[in-house]
N, C-alpha and C positions, 0 to 999 in steps of 0.2 A: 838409766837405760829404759825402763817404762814411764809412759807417759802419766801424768795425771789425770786422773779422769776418763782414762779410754777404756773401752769395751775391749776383753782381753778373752781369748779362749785358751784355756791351758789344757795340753795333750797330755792324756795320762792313761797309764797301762796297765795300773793298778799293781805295777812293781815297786818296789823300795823306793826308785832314786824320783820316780813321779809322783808318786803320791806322799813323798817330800812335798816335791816344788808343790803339790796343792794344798796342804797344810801351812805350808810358810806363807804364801800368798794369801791364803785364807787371815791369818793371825794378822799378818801386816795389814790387811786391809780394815780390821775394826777398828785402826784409831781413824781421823776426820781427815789425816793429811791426805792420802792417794785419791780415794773413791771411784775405786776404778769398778766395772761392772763385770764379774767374772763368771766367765761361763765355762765347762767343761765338755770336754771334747775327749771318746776314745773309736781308736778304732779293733776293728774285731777281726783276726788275720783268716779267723776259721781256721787252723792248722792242727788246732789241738782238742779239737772236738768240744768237748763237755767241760774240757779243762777252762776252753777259751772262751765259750758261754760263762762259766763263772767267773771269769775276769769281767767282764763285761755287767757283768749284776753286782759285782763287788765293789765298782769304779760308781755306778749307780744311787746304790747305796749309800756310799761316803761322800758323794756328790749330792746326797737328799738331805742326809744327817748335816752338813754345813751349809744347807738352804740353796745351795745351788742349781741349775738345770744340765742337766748332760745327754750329750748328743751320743750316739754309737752309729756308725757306720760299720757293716761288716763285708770285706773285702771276698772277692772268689778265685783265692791262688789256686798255683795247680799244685798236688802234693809236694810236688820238687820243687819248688820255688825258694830261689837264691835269695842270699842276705840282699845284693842292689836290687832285685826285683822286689820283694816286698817293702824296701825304703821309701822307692820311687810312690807305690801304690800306696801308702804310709803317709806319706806326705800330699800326694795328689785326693786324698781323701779327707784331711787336715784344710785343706788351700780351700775343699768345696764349702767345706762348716763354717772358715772365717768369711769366706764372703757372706754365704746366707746370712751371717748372723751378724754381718757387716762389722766385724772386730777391727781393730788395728793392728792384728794380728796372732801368731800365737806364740805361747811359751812354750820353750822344752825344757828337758828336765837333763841334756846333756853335763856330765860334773866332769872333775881333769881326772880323775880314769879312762873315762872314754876320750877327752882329749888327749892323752897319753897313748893311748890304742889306735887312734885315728891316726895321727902321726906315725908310727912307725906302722901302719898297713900301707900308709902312703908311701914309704921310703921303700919299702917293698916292690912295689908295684911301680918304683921308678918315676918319681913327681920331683918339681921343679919346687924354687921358693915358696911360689903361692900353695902347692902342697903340705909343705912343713908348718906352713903359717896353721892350721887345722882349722878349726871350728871359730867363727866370729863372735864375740857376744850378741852381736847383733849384725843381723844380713838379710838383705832384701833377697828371693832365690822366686823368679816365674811372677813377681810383683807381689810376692809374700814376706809381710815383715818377721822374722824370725826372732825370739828373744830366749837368750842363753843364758837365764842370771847366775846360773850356779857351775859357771867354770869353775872357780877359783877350790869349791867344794868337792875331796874326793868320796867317794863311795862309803867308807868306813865314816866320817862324820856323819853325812844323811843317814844312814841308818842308826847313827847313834841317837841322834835326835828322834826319831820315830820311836827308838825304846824310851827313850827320855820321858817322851810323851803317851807313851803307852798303846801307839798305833802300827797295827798291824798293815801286812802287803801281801801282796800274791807274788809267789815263786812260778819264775817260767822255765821249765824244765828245756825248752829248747835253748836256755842262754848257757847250757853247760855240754851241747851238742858239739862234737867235732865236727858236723859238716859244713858248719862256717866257720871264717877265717876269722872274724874276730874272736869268736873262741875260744880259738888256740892262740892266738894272739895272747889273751889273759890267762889261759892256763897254762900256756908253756913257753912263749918265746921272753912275756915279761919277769915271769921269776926266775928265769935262767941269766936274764940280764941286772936280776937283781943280786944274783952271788958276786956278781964283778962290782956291785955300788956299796961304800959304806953304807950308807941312809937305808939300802934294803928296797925293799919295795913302794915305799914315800921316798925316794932318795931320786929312784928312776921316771917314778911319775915327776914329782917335783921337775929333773931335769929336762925332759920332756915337754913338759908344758910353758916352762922356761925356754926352750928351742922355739916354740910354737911364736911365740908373744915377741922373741925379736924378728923372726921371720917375718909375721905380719906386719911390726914397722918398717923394716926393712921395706917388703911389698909395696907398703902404701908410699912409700919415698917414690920407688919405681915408677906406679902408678901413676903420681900428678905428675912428673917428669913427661910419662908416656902419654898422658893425655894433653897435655902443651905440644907434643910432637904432632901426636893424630890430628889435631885442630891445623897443621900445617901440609898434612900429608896425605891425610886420609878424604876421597870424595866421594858421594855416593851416585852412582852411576843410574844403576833403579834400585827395585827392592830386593832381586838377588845376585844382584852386581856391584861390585865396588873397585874402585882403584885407590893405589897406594904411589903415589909419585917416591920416587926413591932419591932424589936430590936431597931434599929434607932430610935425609935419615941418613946422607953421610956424614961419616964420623962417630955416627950412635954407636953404641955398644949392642949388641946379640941380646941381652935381656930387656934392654931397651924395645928392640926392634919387635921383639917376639910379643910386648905388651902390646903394642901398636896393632900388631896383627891381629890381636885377643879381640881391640876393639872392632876391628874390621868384618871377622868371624862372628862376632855378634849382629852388625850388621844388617847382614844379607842371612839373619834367621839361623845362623848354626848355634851349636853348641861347642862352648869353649871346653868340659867336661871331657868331650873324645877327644879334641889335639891335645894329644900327651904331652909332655915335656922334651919329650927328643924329637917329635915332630917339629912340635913349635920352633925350635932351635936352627931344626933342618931347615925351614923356611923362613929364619929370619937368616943363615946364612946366604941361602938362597936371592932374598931378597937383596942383601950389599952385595954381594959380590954374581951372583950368575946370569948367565948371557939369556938372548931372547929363548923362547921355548921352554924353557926351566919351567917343573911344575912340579909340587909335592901334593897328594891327597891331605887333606888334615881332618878326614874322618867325617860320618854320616852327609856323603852328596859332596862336602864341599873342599873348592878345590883351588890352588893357588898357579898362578901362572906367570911367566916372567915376559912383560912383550916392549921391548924396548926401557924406555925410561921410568915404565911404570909396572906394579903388580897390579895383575889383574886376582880380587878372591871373588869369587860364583859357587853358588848355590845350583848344581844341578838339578834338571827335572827330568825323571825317568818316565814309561811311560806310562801313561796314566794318570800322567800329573803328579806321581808320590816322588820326595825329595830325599 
């Protein structure tokens, strides 16, 4: 999964399951085989005042004591600020450090806890296959190479090993808050799922993460499928115009088609993120079978249209230029 030899920034919160993956990385890296150049990267939410300053000297710290350098970025939420808002600026803050510091990307400290919790927030919120598929080991996201190596590890291992080792982590008091849904996700929807699994709470993860891993082959079946199609169907018109000939795509199947679309949405600059999965569906219905004028929104500006033999997807521009 990681390359040899590359300059690597690993994101760490100075929690348990991150300052793992900096320990393990650190150890694997003193024999001669990787020789990768590892940098550390945290960012600082500002949420918790004094708390979240010493997260930030703690990450520091541990980052000096294994000879490393660490960067901190400190973000300026608003005090309300949601679980995807601070993800998005989490991440957008991550993407600024690997460029500067010109990495090959970075590492998270994501384990199958959290992909077990991913998946079923997604099922929640109503997601198609590529939802269930959850978290990639590895995934390019805005030309950011992502690296996951510690799905397969849940939560209770990583910290085992940090007792093992004798190495402490900072507790973040906001990860036992109800006002986010992952939260409650882990305090109350998965252990209530666990009185129905013999295995218990490893039993559900386990299954879960198992749903995860056929989903994504699955996906990626779909995928080169759909990308043999778009190569036949899909043209680009300019940069927030595109057509979709619908000849080509009779006979396809609706999850066929909706791939098709995904790329198309990419395109002309949207984001695949806001067409949900019942949109998406709507407009690949749309596309086999609806008459001229058919049009479904598929979320921020952009918009699908049905004009004879072809889909039109466009990128609207509002005024003043904002899309």
């Amino acid at each position: 999964m990681l390359p040899r030899g590359g300059r690597l920034l690993i994101g760490c919160s100075g929690g348990a399951d991150s300052v793992a993956l900096l320990r393990l990385l650190h150890a694997i890296n003193q024999s001669d085989h990787w020789g990768w150049a590892l940098a550390v990267g945290h960012v600082n939410h500002g949420l918790r005042g004094k708390a979240s300053d010493a997260d930030a000297q703690f990450v520091h710290q541990l980052a000096s004591s294994l000879g490393l350098v660490c960067t901190t970025t400190t973000l300026e939420l608003p005090a309300d600020a949601n679980e995807d808002l601070a993800r998005r600026q989490r991440f957008k803050a991550l993407t600024a450090m690997v460029r500067r510091q010109k990495c090959a990307g970075v590492v998270m400290a994501h384990h199958a806890d959290d992909q077990a919790e991913t998946v079923l927030m997604r099922i929640l919120r109503g997601c198609g296959l590529e939802g269930l598929s959850g978290m990639a080991a590895t995934a390019t996201v805005g030309g950011l190479t992502v690296y996951r190596p510690l799905l397969q590890f849940t939560r209770e291992e990583l910290r085992g090993f940090l007792e093992e080792i004798g190495q402490s982590w900072r507790e973040d008091a906001s990860n036992i808050s109800p006002r986010f849904l992952r939260n409650r996700v882990r305090a109350e929807l998965l252990p209530t799922l666990a009185e129905f699994q013999p295995g218990g709470m490893s039993g559900v993860t386990g299954s879960l993460v198992r749903l995860a891993a056929i989903a994504r082959d699955a996906q990626a079946l779909i995928a080169r499928q759909a990308e043999e199609l778009a190569l036949q169907a899909v043209v680009r018109i300019h940069g927030r115009k595109v057509a979709v000939h619908r000849k080509p795509l009779r006979g396809a199947s609706p999850i066929l088609v909706a791939q098709v679309l995904r790329y198309a949405i990419e395109l002309v600059g949207g984001s695949t993120e806001t067409a949900d999965y019942q949109r998406l569906q709507e407009a690949a219905h749309i596309t086999l079978f609806g008459d001229g004028g058919k049009r479904v929104e598929l979320g921020r500006g952009v918009e699908l249209v049905v004009s004879g033999q072809t889909v039109v997807i466009m990128r609207l521009v509002r005024k003043g230029g904002a899309t």
